[in-house]
C-alpha positions in Angstrom: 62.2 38.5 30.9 63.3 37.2 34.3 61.3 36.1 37.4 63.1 36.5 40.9 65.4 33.7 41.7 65.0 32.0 45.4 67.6 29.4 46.6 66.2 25.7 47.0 67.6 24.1 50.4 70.8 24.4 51.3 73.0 22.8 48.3 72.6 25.9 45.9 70.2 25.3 44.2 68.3 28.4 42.3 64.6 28.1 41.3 62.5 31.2 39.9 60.1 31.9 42.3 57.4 30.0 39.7 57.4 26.8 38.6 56.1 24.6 35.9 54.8 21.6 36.9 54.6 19.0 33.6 52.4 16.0 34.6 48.9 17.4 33.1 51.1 17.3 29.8 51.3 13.7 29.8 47.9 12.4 31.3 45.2 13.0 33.8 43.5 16.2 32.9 42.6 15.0 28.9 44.4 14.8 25.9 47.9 15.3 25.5 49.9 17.4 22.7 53.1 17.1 22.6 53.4 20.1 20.0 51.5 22.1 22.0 53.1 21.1 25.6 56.6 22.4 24.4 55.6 25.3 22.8 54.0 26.2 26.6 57.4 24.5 27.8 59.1 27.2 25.5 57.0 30.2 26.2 57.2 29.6 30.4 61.1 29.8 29.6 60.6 32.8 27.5 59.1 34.6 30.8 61.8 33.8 32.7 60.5 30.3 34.3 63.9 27.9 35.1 62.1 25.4 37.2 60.6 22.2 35.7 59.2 19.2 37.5 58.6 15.8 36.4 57.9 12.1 37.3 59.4 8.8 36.5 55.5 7.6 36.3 53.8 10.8 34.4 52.7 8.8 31.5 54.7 5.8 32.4 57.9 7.8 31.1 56.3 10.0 28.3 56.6 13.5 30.4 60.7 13.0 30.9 60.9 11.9 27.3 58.7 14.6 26.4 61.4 17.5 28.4 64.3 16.1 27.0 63.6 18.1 23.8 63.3 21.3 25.8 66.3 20.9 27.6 68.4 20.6 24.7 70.5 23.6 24.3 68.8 24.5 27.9 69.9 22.3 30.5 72.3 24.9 32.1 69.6 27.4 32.2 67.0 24.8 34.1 66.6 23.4 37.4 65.0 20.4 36.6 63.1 18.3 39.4 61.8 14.4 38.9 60.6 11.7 41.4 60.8 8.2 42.4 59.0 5.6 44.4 55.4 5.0 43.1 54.9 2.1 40.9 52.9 1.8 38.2 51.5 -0.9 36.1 53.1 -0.4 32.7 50.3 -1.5 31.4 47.4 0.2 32.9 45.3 2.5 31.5 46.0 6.4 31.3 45.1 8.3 34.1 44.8 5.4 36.5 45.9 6.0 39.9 44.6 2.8 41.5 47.4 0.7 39.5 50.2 1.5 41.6 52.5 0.8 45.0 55.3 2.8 46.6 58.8 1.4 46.7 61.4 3.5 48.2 64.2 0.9 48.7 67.5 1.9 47.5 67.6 -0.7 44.6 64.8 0.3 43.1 65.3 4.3 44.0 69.1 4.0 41.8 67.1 1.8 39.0 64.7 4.7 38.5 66.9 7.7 38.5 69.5 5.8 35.6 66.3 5.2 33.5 64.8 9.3 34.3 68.7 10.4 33.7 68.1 8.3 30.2 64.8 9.7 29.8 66.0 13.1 30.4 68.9 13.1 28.2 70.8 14.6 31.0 73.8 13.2 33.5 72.6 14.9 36.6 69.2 15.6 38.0 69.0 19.0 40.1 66.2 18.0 42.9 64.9 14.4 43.0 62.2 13.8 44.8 60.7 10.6 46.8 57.3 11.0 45.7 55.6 9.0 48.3 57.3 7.8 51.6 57.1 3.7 51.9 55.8 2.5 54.9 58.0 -0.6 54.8 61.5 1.6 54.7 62.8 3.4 57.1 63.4 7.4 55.8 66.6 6.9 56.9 67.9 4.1 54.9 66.2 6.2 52.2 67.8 9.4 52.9 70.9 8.0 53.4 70.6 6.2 50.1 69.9 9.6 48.1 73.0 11.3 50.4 74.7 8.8 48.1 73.4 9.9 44.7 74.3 13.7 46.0 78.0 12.6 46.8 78.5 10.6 43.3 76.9 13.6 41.3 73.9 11.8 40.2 71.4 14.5 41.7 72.1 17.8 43.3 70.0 17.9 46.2 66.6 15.8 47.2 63.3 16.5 48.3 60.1 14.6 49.6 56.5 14.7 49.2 53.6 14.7 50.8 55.0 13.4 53.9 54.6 14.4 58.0 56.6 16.6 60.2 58.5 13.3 62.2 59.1 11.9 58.7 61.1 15.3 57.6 62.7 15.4 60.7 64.1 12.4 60.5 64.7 12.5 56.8 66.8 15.5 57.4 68.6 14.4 60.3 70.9 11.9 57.8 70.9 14.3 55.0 69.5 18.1 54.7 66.3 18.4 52.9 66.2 20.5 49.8 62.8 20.9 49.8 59.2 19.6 50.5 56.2 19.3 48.0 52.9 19.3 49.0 49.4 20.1 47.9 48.6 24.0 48.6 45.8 25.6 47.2 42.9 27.7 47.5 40.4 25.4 47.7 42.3 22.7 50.0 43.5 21.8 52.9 46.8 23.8 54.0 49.9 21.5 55.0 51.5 24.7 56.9 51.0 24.0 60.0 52.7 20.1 59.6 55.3 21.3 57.6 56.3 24.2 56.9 57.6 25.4 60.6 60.6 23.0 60.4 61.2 23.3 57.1 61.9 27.3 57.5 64.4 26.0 60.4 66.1 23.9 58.1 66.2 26.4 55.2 64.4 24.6 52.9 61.9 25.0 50.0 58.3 24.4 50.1 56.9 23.5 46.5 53.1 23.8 46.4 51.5 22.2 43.9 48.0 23.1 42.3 48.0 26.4 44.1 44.6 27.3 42.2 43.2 24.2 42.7 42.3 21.1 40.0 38.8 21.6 40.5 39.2 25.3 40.2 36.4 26.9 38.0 35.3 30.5 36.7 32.2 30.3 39.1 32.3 32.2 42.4 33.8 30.4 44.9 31.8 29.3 47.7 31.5 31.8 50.6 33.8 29.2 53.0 36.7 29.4 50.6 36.7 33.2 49.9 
């Protein structure tokens, strides 16, 4: 089976138009199976799924390690997204969000992506994302940094998430931006309207997450959300 195909950004890049999104196989929303996780991994490729995000911090590693088995035998048939710049306590507790900072400084942004790329089992990421923008670095510097990692083959193209207008405008004034990930579902708060207008200018992807919502339930919805 095959899904429709969209381009990602300017670089390429080819997507189906759904994605899989791997972080609830690692931690936050209960126990994990790794058995289980890549037979769903398997079957979503089956139905003609090609695009697979991770994280450098979903389960402190464990989701990347947990793909590089699916990708065996695969990786030319994937476009494979990860992420850098939240860091975690290695040795928090699982599911813990309050153990971490943000780091997007160059050293630490090419340290991540050699240990995902390790991870991974693969020499080249597709879309890398910054997960969340530092305060304390300029988007340029890191932009600029990832322009890098494009030019030397380590990634193919780079995204960001969760992050204003003025910070994508400038982001993508040193380097185009492949795409922009934010929170989009039914029972939140749209990001259109801070987004998404330059980002059709610029030709690149949106990548809502949790379109149905993580608190989404069988019960009717209230009347508000209909």
């Amino acid at each position: 089976m095959a899904l429709r195909t969209v381009s990602v950004g300017s670089q390429g890049l080819q997507s189906s138009v759904i994605g899989l999104g791997c972080m609830g196989m690692s931690e936050f929303y209960g126990e994990s199976d790794d058995a289980q996780s890549l037979r769903t991994l398997e079957r979503a490729f089956d139905l003609g799924v090609t695009h697979y995000d991770t994280s450098n911090v979903y389960g402190r590693g464990h989701n990347e390690r947990l793909l590089s088995g699916f990708l065996k035998g695969r990786r030319d048939a994937v476009m494979l997204s990860s992420k850098f710049g939240v860091v975690r306590d290695p040795d928090g507790p699982s599911g813990s969000t309050y153990d971490r900072g943000i780091d997007n400084s160059p050293a630490y942004m090419r340290r991540c992506l050699e240990e995902s790329l390790a991870r991974l089992g693969v020499d080249c990421i597709d879309l890398y994302y910054v997960h969340r923008a530092d305060p304390n670095v300029p988007i340029e510097e890191t932009a600029g940094a990832l322009a890098d990692l494009v030019r030397a083959g380590k990634i193919r193209g780079y995204g960001l998430s969760e992050v204003s207008a003025d910070l994508l405008r400038r982001a993508h004034r040193e380097h185009p931006v492949a795409a922009i990930q934010s929170e989009y579902s039914c029972g939140r708060a749209s990001p259109r309207s801070m987004c998404c207008p330059p980002s059709r200018n610029w030709a690149s992807a949106s990548s809502p997450t949790v379109p149905w919502d993580v608190a989404f339930s069988p019960e009717p919805l209230p009347a508000r959300t209909n």
